[in-house]
C-alpha positions as CSV (number, residue, x, y, z in Angstrom):
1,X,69.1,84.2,192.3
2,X,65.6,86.0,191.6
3,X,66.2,86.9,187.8
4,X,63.7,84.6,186.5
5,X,61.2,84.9,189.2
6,X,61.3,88.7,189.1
7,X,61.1,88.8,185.1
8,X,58.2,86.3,185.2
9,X,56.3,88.2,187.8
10,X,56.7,91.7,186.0
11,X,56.0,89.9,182.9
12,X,52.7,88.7,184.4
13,X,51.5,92.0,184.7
14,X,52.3,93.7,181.7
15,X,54.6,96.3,183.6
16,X,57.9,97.8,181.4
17,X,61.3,97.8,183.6
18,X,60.4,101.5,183.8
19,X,56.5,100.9,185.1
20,X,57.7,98.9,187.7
21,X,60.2,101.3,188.6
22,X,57.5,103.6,189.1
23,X,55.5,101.3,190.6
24,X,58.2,101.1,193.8
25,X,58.8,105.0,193.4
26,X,61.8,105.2,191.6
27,X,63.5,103.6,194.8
28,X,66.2,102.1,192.2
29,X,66.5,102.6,188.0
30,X,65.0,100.5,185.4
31,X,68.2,99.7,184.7
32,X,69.3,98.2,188.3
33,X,66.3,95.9,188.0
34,X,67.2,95.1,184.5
35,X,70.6,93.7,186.1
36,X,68.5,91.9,189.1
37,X,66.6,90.2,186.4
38,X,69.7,89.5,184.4
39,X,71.4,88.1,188.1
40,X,74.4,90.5,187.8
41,X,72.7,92.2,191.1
42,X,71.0,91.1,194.0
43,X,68.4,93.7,195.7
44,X,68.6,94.8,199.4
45,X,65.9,93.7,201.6
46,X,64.0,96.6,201.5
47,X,64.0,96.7,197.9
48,X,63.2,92.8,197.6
49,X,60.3,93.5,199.5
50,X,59.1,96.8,197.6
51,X,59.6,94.7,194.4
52,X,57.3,91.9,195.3
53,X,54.7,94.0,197.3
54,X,54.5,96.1,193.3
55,X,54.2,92.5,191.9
56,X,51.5,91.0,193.9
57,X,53.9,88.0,194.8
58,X,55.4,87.1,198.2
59,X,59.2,87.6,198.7
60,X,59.4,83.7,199.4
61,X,58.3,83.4,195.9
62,X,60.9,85.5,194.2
63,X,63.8,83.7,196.0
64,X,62.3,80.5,195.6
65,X,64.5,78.0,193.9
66,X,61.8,75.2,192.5
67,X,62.3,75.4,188.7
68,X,59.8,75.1,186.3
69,X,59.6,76.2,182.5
70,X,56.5,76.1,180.3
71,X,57.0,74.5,176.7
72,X,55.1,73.2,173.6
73,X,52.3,76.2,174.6
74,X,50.1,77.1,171.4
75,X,48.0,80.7,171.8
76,X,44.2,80.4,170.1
77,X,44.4,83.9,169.1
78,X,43.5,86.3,166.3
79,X,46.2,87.1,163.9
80,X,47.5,90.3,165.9
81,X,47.8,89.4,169.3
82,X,51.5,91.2,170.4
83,X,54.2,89.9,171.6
84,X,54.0,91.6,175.2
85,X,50.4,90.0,175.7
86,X,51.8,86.7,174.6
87,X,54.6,87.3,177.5
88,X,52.6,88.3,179.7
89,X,50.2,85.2,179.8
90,X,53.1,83.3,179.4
91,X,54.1,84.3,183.0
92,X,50.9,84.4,184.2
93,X,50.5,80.7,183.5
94,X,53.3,79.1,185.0
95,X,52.6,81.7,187.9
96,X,49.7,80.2,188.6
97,X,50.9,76.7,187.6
98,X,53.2,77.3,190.6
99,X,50.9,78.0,193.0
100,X,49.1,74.9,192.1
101,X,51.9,72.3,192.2
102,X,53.2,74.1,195.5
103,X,49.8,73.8,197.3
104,X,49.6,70.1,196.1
105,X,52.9,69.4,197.3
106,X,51.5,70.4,201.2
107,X,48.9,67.4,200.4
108,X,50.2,64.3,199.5
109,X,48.9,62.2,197.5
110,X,46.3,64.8,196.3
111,X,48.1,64.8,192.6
112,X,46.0,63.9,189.5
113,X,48.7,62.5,187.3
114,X,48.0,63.2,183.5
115,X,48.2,60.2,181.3
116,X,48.1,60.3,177.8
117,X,45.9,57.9,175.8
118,X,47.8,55.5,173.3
119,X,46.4,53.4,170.3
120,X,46.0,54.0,166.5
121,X,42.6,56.1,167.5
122,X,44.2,59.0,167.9
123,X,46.5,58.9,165.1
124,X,44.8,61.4,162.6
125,X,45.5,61.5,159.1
126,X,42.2,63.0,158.2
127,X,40.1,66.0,159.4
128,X,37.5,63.3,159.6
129,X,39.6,61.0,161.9
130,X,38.9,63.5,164.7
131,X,35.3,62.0,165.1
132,X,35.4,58.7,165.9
133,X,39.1,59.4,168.0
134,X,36.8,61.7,170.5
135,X,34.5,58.3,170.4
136,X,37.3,56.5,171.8
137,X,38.1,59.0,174.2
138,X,34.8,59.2,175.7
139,X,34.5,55.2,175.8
140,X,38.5,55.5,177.5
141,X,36.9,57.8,179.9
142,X,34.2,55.7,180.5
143,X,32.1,59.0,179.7
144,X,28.8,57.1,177.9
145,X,26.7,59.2,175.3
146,X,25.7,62.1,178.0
147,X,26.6,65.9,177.7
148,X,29.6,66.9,180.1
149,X,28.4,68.7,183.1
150,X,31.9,70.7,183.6
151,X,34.8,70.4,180.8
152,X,37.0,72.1,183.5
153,X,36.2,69.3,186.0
154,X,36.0,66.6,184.0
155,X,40.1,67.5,183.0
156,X,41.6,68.1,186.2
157,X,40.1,65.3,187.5
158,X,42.2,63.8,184.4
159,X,45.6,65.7,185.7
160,X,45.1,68.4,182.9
161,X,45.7,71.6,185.0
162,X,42.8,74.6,184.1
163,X,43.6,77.7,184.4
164,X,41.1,80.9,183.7
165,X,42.9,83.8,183.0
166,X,41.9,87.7,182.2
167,X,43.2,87.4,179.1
168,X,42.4,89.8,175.8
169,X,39.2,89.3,174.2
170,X,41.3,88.4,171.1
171,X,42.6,85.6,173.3
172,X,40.3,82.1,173.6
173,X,42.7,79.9,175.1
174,X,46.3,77.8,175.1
175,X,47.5,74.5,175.5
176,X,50.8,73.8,177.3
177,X,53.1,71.9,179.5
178,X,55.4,72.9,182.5
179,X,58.6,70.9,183.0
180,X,60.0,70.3,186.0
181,X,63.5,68.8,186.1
182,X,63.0,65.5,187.4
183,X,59.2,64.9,187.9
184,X,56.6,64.3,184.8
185,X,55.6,67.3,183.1
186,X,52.3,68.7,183.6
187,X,49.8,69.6,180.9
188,X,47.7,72.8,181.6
189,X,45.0,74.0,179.3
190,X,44.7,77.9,179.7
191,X,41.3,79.4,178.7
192,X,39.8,83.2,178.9
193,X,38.4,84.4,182.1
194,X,36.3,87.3,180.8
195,X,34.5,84.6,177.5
196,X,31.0,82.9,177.9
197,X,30.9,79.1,178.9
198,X,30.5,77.9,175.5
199,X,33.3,79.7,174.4
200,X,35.3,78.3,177.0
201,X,33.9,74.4,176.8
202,X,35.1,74.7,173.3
203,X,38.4,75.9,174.1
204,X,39.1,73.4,176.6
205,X,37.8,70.3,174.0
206,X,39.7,72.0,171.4
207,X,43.1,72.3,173.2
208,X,42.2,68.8,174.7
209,X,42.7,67.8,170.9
210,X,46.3,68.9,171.0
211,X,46.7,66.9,173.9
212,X,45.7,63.6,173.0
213,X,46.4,63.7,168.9
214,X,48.8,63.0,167.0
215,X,48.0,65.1,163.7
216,X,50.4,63.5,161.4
217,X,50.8,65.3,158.6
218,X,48.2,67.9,158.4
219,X,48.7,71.6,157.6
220,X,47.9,74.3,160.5
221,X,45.1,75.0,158.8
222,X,43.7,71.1,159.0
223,X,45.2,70.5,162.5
224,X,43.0,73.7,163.8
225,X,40.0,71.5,161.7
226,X,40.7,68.7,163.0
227,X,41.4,69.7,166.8
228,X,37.3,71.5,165.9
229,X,36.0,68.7,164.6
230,X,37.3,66.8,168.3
231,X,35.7,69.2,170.1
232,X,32.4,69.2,169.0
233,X,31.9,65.1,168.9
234,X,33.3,65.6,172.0
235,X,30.9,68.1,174.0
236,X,28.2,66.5,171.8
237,X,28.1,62.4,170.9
238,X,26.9,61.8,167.9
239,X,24.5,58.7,169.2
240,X,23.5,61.5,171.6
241,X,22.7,64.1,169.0
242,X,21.0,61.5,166.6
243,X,18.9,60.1,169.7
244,X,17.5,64.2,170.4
245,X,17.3,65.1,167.3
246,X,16.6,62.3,164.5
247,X,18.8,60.7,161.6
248,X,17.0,63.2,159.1
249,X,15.7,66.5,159.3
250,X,13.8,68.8,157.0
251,X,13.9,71.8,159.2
252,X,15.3,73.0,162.6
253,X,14.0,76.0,164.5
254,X,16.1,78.3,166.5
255,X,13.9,77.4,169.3
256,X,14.7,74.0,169.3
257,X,18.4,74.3,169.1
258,X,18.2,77.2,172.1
259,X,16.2,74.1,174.3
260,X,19.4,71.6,172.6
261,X,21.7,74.3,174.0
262,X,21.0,74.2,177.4
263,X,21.6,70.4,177.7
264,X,24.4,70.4,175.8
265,X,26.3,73.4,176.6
266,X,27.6,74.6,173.7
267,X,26.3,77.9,171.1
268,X,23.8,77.3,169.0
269,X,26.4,78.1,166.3
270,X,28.1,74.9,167.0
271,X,24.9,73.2,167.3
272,X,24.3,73.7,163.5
273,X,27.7,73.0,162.3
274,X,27.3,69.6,164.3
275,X,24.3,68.9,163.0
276,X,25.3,69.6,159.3
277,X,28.7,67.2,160.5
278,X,26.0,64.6,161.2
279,X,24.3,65.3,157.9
280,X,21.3,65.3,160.3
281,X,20.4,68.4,157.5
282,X,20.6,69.2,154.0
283,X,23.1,71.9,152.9
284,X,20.0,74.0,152.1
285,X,18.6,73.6,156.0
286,X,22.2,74.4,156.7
287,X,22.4,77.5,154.8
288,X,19.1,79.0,155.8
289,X,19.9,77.9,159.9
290,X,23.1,79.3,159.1
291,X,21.8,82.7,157.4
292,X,19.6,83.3,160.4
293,X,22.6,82.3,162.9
294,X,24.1,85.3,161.0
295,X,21.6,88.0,160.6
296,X,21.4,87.7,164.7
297,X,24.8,88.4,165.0
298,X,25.9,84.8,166.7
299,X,28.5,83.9,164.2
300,X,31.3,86.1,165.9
301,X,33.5,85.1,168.8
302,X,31.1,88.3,170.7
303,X,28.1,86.6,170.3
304,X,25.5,87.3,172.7
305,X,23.3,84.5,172.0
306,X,20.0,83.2,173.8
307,X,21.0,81.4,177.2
308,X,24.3,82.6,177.1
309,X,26.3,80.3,179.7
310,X,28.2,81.6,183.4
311,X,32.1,81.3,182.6
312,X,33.5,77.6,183.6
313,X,35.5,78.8,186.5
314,X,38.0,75.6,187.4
315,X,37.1,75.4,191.4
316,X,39.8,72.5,192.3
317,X,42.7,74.7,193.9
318,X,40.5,76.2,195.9
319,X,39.1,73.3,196.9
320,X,42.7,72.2,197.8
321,X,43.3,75.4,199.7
322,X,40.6,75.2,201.7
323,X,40.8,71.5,202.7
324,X,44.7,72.8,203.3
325,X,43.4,75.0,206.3
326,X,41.2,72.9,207.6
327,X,43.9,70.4,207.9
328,X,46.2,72.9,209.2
329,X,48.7,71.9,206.3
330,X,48.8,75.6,205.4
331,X,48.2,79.4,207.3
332,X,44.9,81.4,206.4
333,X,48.1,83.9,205.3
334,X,49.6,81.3,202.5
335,X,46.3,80.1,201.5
336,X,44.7,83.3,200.4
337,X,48.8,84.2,198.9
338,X,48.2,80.9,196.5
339,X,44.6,82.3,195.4
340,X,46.2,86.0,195.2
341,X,43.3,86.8,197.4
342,X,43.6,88.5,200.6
343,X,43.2,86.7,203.8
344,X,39.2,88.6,204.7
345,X,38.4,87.1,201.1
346,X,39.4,83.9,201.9
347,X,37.6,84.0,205.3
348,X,34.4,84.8,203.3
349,X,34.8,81.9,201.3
350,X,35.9,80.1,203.9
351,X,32.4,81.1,205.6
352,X,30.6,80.0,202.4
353,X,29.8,83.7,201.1
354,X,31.0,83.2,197.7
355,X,30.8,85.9,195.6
């Protein structure tokens, strides 16, 4: 039955049961797909296929029967993000997630399996905890003291499944598993399309904090703190920082955190709270760095800050699709379906004209 399939797939794109009855010209009621998506009908052909050409999915994939369900997903989102945008990512993730597992499953053996790190480290009972548990992480990873070239790399390569989504502004980024009966569950970390790379390198350390802590204990409030706190010892190592920067500092420039920046990714913003962290600075040098940070407007999620960074676009799917084709595993046709491209977009990026 295609009740699920078809609800996630409206779902994924915001549409109403009466938008998408408009969207396949009223050729049955709102309330005839309401009972498709509740199983108590099954469409004709013709209709199957108008439904899925409306929701930018292949017919295969609305009668498909592979089961999957996302759980344990936590939104990074200001206050009043509604309920419908919530859905609609909801589906939009574990849309994607399906594409992913389903290309993987044409190339065995390709599967990054996920595999959480154990050991008091990453027990936090403190806000503080969260520093020297990303210490251990790093050292687990065998990671060294160096800035991260790519978060999104660095995590799939880990079996953490990143997916960029055009998500509302107000939206920075989730954390989440998908369950499929039998098999392990994946973990995907979902972070905003349309933000800048810093925004997005933070989302993906902070959301990597849910993954590997357990926050015993700690208020909302505190685990949000903590799962910051992670993220910036993280993207920046403290021997790292101290080794740039010095043990003690009477004054910082702008300039000098903007050259800082480019090396370690991240805003200048979070380049001043890390160094305050560090007590690198006085809460005076703090409050004056901060003051400026403010007056030029690069305190706010917006910020459009000096060497602002390309979006982290995760490239490993496509990767897999391509390598797919060339092994014949999978038609131009499917390939460029899994990317939701169409097939002369995946021949230009198959020809190496990426946009």
């Amino acid at each position: 039955m295609i009740g699920n399939r078809l609800k996630r797939a409206r779902e994924a794109l915001g549409f109403s049961l009466r938008e998408l009855e408009a969207a396949i010209q009223a050729q049955v009621s709102a309330q005839a797909i309401g009972k498709y998506e509740r199983d108590e009908m099954m469409p004709s052909s013709t209709i199957l296929l108008a439904l899925a050409k409306a929701l930018q999915v292949s017919p295969e994939y609305l009668l498909s029967t592979r089961e999957i369900e996302l759980s344990g997903i936590d939104f990074r989102k200001a206050p009043h993000t509604g309920a419908k945008e919530i859905r609609a990512v909801e589906a939009s993730v574990l849309d994607q997630v399906e594409r992913y597992l389903a290309l993987e499953e044409l190339l065995p053996g390709v599967e990054q399996r996920w595999n959480a790190p154990s050991g008091q480290a990453f027990a936090i009972d403190h806000i503080e905890d969260a520093e020297p548990a990303a210490d251990a992480l790093r050292r687990l990873w065998k990671l060294g003291i160096d800035p991260i070239p790519s978060m999104a790399e660095l995590l799939e390569d880990k079996g953490v499944k990143v997916i960029a989504l055009d998500l509302p502004e107000n939206v920075s980024g989730s954390k989440a598993f998908v369950q499929r009966p039998g098999r392990r569950d994946v973990p995907v970390i979902v972070v905003n399309k349309t933000h800048s790379g810093e925004r997005q390198r933070f989302t993906l350390a902070h959301e990597l904090a849910h993954l590997v802590l357990r926050l015993n204990g700690l208020s909302d409030s505190e685990q949000e703190k903590a799962a910051d706190r992670f993220a910036g010892a993280f993207l920046m190592a403290q021997d790292m920082v101290l080794r740039l920067l010095g043990a003690h500092r009477t004054s910082i420039s702008i300039g000098e955190l903007a050259e800082l920046k480019k090396l370690f990714k991240v805003s200048i913003a979070s380049l001043v709270v890390r160094c305050a962290q560090l007590e690198i600075i006085p809460k005076a040098v703090y409050a004056r760095l901060w003051s400026q940070i403010k007056d030029l407007g690069w305190n706010v999620r917006t910020a459009n800050e000096l060497g602002i960074l390309k979006p982290e676009i995760p490239q490993r799917m496509e990767r897999l699709c391509f390598r797919a084709v060339a092994e014949g595993a999978v038609s131009e046709a499917r390939a460029a379906e899994l990317l939701s491209i169409s097939v002369r977009e995946l021949d230009r990026r198959l020809m190496g004209q990426m946009s």
